[in-house]
C-alpha positions as CSV (number, residue, x, y, z in Angstrom):
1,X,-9.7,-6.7,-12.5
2,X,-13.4,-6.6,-11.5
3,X,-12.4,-10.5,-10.1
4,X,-9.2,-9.2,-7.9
5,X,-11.1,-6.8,-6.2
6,X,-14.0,-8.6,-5.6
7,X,-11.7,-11.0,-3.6
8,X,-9.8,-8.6,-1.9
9,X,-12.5,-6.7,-0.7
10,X,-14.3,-9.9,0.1
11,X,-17.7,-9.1,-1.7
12,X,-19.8,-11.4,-4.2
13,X,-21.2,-7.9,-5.3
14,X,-19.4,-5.5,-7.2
15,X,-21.4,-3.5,-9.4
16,X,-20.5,-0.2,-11.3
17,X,-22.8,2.7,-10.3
18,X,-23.4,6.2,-12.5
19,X,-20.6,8.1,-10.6
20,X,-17.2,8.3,-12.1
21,X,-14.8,10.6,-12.1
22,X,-11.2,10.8,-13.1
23,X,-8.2,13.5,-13.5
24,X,-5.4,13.6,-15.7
25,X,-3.4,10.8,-13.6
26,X,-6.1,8.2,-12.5
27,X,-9.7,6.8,-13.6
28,X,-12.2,6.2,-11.1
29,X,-15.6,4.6,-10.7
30,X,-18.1,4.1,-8.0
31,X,-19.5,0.5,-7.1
32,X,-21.8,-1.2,-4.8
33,X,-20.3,-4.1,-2.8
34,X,-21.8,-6.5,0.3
35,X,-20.1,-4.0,2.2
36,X,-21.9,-0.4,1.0
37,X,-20.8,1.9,-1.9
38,X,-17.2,2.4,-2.5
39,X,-15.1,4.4,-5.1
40,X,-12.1,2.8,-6.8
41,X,-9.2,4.8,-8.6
42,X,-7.8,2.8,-11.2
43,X,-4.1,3.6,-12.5
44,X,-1.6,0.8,-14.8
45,X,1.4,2.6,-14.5
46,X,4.1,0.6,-13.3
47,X,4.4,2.9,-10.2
48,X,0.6,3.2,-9.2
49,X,1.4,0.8,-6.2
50,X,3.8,3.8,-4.6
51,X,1.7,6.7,-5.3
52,X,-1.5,4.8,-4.0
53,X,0.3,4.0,-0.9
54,X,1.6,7.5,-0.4
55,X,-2.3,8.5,-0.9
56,X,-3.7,6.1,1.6
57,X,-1.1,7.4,4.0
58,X,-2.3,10.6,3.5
59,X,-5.9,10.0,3.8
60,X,-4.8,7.7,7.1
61,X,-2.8,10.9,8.5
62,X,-5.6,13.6,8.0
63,X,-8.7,11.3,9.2
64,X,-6.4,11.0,12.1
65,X,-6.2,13.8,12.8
66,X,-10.6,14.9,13.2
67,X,-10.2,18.2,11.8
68,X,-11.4,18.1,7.7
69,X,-13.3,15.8,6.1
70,X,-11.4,13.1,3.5
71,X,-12.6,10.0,2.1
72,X,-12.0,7.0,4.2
73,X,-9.1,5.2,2.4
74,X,-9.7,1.0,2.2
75,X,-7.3,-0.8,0.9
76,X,-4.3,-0.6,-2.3
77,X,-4.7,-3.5,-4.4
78,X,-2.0,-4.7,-6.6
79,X,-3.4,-5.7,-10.1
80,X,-1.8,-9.0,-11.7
81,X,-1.0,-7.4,-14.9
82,X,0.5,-4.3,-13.5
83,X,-0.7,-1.4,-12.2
84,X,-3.0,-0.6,-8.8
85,X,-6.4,0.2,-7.7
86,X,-7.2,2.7,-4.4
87,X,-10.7,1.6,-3.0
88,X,-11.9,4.1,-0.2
89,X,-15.4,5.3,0.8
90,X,-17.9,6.8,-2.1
91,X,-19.0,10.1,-0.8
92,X,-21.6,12.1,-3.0
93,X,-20.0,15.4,-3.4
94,X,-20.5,18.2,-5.5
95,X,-18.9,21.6,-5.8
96,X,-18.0,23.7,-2.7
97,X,-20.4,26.6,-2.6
98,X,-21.8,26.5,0.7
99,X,-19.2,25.7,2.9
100,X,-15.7,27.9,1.7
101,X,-15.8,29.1,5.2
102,X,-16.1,25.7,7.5
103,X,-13.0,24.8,5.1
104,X,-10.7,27.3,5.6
105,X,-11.5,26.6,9.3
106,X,-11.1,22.8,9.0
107,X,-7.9,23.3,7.1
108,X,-6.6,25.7,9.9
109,X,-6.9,23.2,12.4
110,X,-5.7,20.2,10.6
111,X,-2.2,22.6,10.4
112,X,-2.5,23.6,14.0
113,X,-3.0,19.9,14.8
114,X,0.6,18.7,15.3
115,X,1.8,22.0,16.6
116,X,-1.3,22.1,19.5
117,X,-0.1,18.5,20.2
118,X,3.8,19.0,20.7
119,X,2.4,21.9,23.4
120,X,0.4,19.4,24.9
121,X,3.2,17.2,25.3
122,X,5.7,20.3,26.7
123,X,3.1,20.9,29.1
124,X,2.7,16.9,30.1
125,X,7.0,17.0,30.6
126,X,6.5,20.0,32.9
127,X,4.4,17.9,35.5
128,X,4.9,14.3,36.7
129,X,3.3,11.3,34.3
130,X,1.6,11.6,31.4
131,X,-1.6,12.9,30.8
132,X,-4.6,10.9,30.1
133,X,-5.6,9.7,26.9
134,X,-3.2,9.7,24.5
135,X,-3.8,10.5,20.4
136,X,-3.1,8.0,18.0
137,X,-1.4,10.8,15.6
138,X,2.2,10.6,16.4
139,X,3.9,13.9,17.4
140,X,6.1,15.0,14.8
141,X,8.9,17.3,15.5
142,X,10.7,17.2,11.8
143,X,9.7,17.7,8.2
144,X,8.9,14.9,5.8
145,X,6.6,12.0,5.9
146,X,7.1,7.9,6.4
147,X,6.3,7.2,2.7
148,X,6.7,8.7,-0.2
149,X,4.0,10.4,-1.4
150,X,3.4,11.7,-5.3
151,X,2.2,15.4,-6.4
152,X,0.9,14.5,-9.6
153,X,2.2,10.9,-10.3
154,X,6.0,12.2,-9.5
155,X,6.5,11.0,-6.2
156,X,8.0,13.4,-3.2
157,X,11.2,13.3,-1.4
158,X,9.8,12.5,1.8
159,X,12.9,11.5,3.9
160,X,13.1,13.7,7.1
161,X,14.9,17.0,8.0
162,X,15.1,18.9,11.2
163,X,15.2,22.1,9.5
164,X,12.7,23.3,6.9
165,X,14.9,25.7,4.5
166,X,17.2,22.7,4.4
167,X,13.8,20.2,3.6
168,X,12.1,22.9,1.0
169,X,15.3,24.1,-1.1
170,X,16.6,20.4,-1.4
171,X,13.9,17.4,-1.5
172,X,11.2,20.0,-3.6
173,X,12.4,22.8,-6.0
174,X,16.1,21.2,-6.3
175,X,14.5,17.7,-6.9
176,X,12.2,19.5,-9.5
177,X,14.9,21.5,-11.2
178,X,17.0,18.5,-11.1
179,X,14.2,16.8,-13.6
180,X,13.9,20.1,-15.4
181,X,17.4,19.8,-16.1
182,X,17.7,16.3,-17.3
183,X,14.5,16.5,-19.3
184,X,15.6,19.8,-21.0
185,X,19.3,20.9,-20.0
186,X,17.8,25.0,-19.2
187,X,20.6,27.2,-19.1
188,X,18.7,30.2,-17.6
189,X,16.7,27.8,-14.9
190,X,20.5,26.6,-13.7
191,X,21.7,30.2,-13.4
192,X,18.5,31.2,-11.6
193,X,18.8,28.6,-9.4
194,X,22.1,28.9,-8.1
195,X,21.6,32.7,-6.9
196,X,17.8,32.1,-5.5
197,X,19.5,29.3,-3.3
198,X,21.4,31.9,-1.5
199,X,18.1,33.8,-1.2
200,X,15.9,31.1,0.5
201,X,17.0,31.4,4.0
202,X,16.5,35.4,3.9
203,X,13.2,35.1,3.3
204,X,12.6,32.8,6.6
205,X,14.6,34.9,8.7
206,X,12.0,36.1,11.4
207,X,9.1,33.0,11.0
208,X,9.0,30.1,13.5
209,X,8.6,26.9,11.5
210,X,6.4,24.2,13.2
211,X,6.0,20.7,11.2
212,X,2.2,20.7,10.0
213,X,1.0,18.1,8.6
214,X,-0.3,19.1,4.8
215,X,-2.6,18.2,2.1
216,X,0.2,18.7,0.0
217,X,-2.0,19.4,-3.7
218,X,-4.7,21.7,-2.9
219,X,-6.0,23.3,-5.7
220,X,-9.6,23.3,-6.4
221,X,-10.3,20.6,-8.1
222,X,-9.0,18.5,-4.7
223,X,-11.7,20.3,-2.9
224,X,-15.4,19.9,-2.4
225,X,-18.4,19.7,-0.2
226,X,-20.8,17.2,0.9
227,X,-24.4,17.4,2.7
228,X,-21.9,18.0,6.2
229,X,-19.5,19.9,5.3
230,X,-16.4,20.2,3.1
231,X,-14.5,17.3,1.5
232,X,-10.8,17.4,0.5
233,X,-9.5,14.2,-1.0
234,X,-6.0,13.4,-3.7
235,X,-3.5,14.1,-1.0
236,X,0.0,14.3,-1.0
237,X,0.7,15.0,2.2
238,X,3.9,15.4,4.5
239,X,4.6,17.4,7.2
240,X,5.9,20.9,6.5
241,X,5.3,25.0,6.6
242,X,1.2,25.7,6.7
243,X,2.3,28.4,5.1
244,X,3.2,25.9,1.7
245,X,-0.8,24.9,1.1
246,X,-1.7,28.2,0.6
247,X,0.9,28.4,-2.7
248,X,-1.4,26.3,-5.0
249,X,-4.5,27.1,-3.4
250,X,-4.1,30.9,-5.3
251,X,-2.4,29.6,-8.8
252,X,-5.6,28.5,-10.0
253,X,-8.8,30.1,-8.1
254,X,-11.5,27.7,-6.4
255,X,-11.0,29.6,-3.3
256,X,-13.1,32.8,-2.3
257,X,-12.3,35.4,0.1
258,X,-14.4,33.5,3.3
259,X,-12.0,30.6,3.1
260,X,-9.0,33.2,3.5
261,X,-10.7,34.9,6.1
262,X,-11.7,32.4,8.0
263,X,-8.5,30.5,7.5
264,X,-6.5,33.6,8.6
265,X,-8.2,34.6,11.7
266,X,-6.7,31.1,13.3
267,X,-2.9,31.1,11.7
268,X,-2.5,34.8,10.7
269,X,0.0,35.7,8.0
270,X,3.5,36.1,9.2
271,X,5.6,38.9,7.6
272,X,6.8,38.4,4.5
273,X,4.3,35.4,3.6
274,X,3.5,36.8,0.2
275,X,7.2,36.5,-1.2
276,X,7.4,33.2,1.0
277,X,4.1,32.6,-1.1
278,X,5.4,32.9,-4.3
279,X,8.8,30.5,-3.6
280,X,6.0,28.1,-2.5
281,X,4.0,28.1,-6.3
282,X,7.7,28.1,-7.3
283,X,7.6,24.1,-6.3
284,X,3.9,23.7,-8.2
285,X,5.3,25.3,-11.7
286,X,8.5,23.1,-11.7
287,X,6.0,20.0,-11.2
288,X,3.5,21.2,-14.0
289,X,6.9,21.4,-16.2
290,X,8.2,18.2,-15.3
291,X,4.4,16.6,-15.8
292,X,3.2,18.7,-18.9
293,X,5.9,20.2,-20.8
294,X,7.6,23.4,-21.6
295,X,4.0,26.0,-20.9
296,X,5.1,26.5,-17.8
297,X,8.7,27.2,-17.8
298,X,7.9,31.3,-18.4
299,X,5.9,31.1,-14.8
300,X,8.9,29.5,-13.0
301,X,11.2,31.7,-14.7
302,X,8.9,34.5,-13.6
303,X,9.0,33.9,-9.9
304,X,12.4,33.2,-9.6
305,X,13.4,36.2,-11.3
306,X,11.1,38.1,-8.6
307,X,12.6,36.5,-5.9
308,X,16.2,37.0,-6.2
309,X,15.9,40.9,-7.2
C-alpha cells in the first residue's frame, strides 16, 4: 500500500507521523511526504472507491465555496487488492472550544452561498451582459449532487429533483426505510410510513426551499477547530434544505448555544422548523438502523409517531 501511494502522490518520502485517527467506517494516519504532511483515510471495502469520491467531491464543493474551513482533499487512490485510500491536507486540530461561534457563522454562509449566487445571477439577467468575474461554483437551481455521496458508508441517492418534498420523502427516508424493510421486514415502520408520507408536504406548506449546498453528516465528531478557526471535514454533501444540517447537529450534542445563535441571526428559523427538525433526524435514525442494528428502531418509531398525530 505504502508503495502505491508513494507513486501516486509522487514522493520518495512517506513516513507515518504520531497523528491518527479513525471512526467507525475508515482508519486514518498522518505522513510526511516531499510534498509537506498529509493525512490518508484508509478503507478495504469493496465500495471505498465510491464513497471516497463522493467525499472528495464534497470537500471540492465546500472549499469552493470560501465560507468554512475543510481539509483540502488530494487525490482517491485505488488499492490493487481492493479497497481505497483518500489523501488530503493534515491539519492539526483539536476540539472546538474556542470558535462555536465563527462556525455557526461559517456554516451560515456556506448555506447562503448558492442562494446569494442565483440573486446575483437574477440581478446580472435584469441588465445587459454579464457581470464581471465569474465564480467557479456552479449555480445550482435543483436538489441533489453530481456523485453519489455516502452518510456513513451507505451511499446517497443523489440524482436531481426540482422539488425538495419530492427529493427528501423519496431518495432519503423512503430509500432508508426501503433497507429497513429488506433487512428486517417491520410491520409497524411500513404502516407508519405510508400515513407520514401524506404528512410531508403539510409541514412545508409556507417555507421557500432554496438548494444549499450541505455538509450532509454534521454531528460533532465532524467538527473541530484549528489555530484559525473552525474545521469541518467527513462530508456527505448535496445540495438541499439548510434547514436538514441542523437535524443531526442536535441528536447528539457538540454544539452550544453561540453556534445556534450566531447561526440563526443570518438564516432565522422559519415557522414550523422544529417539526420540520424532527422529520430531518427522522433520515439520521433510519441510517443508524440500517448501519448498526435494531437500537435505533424505538427513536424512528418515536418521531414518526409524533409527526403524523
Amino acid at each position: 500500500m505504502e508503495a502505491k501511494i508513494k507513486k501516486e502522490l509522487g514522493t520518495s518520502l512517506l513516513k507515518a507521523t504520531g497523528h491518527s485517527g479513525g471512526g467507525c467506517i475508515s482508519e486514518g494516519q498522518s505522513y510526511d511526504t516531499d510534498h509537506g504532511r498529509v493525512f490518508v483515510k484508509i478503507n478495504l471495502k469493496s465500495q471505498a472507491k465510491l464513497m471516497f469520491d463522493g467525499e472528495m467531491a464534497s470537500l471540492d464543493a465546500i472549499l469552493k465555496t470560501e465560507t468554512v474551513k475543510v481539509p483540502k482533499p488530494m487525490k482517491v487512490i485505488e488499492l490493487d487488492k481492493g479497497g481505497a485510500v483518500f489523501v488530503m491536507e493534515h491539519l492539526d486540530m483539536r476540539g472546538l472550544t474556542k470558535y462555536s461561534k465563527q462556525l455557526g457563522e461559517h456554516l451560515a454562509d456556506l448555506h447562503l452561498h448558492n442562494k446569494r449566487q442565483l440573486d446575483k445571477q437574477d440581478k446580472e439577467q435584469q441588465t445587459v451582459g454579464k457581470g464581471a468575474g465569474q465564480s467557479e461554483v456552479p449555480v445550482i437551481e435543483n436538489f441533489g449532487f453530481h456523485v453519489p455521496t455516502c452518510c456513513g458508508y451507505l451511499p446517497q441517492e443523489n440524482d436531481w429533483q426540482e422539488d425538495w418534498v419530492t427529493f427528501y420523502s423519496r431518495q432519503r427516508l423512503q430509500h432508508q426505510l426501503n433497507m429497513v424493510e429488506s433487512s428486517y421486514g417491520d410491520r409497524e415502520a411500513r404502516e407508519l410510513w405510508a400515513q407520514l408520507q401524506l404528512k410531508i408536504p403539510q409541514l412545508f406548506a409556507d417555507v421557500e426551499v432554496v438548494p444549499a449546498l450541505l455538509h450532509g453528516d454534521l454531528w460533532g465528531g465532524n467538527v473541530s477547530e484549528c489555530t484559525e478557526g473552525p474545521v469541518i471535514f467527513d462530508p456527505a454533501s448535496f445540495y438541499g434544505h439548510s434547514e436538514y444540517e441542523l437535524g443531526i447537529a442536535g441528536m447528539f450534542g457538540g454544539f452550544n448555544s453561540s453556534f445556534y445563535s450566531a447561526y440563526h441571526d443570518k438564516i432565522p428559523k422559519a415557522p414550523g422548523f422544529a417539526k420540520r427538525n424532527q422529520l430531518y433526524q427522522l433520515f439520521h435514525y433510519l441510517n443508524h438502523w440500517n448501519h448498526f442494528g435494531g437500537g435505533y428502531r424505538g427513536s424512528s418509531l418515536r418521531i414518526m409517531k409524533d409527526l403524523v398525530k
